[in-house]
C-alpha positions as semicolon CSV with decimal commas, in nm:
position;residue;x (nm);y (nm);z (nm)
1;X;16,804;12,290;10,387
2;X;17,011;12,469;10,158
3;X;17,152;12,241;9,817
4;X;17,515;12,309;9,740
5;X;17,718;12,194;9,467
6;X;18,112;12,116;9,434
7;X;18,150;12,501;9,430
8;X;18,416;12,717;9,217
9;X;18,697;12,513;9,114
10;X;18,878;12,803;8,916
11;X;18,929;13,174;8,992
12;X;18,625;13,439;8,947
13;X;18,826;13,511;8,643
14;X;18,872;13,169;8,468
15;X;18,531;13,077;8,560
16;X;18,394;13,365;8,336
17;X;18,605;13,302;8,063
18;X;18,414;12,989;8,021
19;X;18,030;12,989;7,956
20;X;17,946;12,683;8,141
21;X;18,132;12,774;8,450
22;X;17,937;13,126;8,469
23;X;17,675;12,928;8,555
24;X;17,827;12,742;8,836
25;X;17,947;13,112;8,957
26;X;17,585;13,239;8,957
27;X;17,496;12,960;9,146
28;X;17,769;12,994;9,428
29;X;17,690;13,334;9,384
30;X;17,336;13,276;9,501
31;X;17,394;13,023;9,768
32;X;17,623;13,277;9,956
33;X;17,381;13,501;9,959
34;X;17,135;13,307;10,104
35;X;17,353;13,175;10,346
36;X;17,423;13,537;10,406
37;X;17,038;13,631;10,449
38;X;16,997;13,310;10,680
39;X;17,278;13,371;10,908
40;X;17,190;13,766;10,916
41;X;16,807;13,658;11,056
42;X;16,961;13,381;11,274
43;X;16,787;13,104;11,092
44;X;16,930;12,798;11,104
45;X;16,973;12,602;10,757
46;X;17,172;12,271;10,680
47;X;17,385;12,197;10,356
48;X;17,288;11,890;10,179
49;X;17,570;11,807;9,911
50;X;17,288;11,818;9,604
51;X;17,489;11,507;9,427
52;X;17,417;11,284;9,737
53;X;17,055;11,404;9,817
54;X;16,833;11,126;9,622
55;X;17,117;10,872;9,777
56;X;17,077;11,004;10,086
57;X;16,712;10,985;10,098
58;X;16,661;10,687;9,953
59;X;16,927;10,521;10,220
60;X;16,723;10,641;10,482
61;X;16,425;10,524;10,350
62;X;16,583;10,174;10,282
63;X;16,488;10,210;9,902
64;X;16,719;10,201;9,620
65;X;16,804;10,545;9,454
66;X;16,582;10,380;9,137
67;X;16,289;10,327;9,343
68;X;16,268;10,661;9,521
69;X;16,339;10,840;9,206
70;X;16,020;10,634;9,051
71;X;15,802;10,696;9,338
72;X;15,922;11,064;9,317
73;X;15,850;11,114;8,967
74;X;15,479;10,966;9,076
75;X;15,449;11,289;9,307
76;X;15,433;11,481;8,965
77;X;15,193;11,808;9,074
78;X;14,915;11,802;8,808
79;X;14,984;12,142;8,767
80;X;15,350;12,108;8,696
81;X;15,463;12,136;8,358
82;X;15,738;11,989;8,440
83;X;15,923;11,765;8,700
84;X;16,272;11,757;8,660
85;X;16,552;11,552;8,878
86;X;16,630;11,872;9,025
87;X;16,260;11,904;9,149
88;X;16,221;11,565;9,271
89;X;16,581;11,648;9,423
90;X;16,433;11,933;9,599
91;X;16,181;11,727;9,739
92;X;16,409;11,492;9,896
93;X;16,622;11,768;10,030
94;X;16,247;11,879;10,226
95;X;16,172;11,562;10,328
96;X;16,587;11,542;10,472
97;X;16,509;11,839;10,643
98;X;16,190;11,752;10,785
99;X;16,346;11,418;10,957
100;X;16,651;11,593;11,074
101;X;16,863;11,478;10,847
């Protein structure tokens, strides 16, 4: 499962003009290559829109988006420091990928 975002709206150049959007451009920048090392092994991955994954999951799971993200956040490693919505969004994306979804 790989997590993609909406992805470079400007050109290379206007997106480093603009701090925020260098960001965004490192982290195209790092999904093509990964896509890149994927295809190159012939692994196959799926591309779960990241904005959509807790809906997604929870949909499948017949929950609302709330009560995934609560039982989620009760998943909390004891050894994390921290447990972000990104993290518990990773988590979903496993689980996705683990159903076939």
């Amino acid at each position: 499962m790989l997590l993609v975002g909406r992805g470079i709206v400007h050109s290379l150049q206007e997106s480093l003009a603009s701090h925020a959007h260098i960001h965004i451009a490192e982290g195209e920048a790092v999904r093509d290559a990964t896509r890149h090392a994927l295809r190159a092994i012939g692994m196959p991955y799926v591309e779960q829109d990241e904005k959509n994954t807790l809906a997604t999951a929870a949909t499948e799971l017949g929950l609302s988006v709330e009560r995934l993200d609560a039982q989620l956040k009760a998943l909390k490693p004891d050894t994390a420091k921290s447990w972000t919505k990104e993290h518990r969004t990773i988590v979903a994306a496993a689980w996705l990928a683990s159903v076939g979804r």
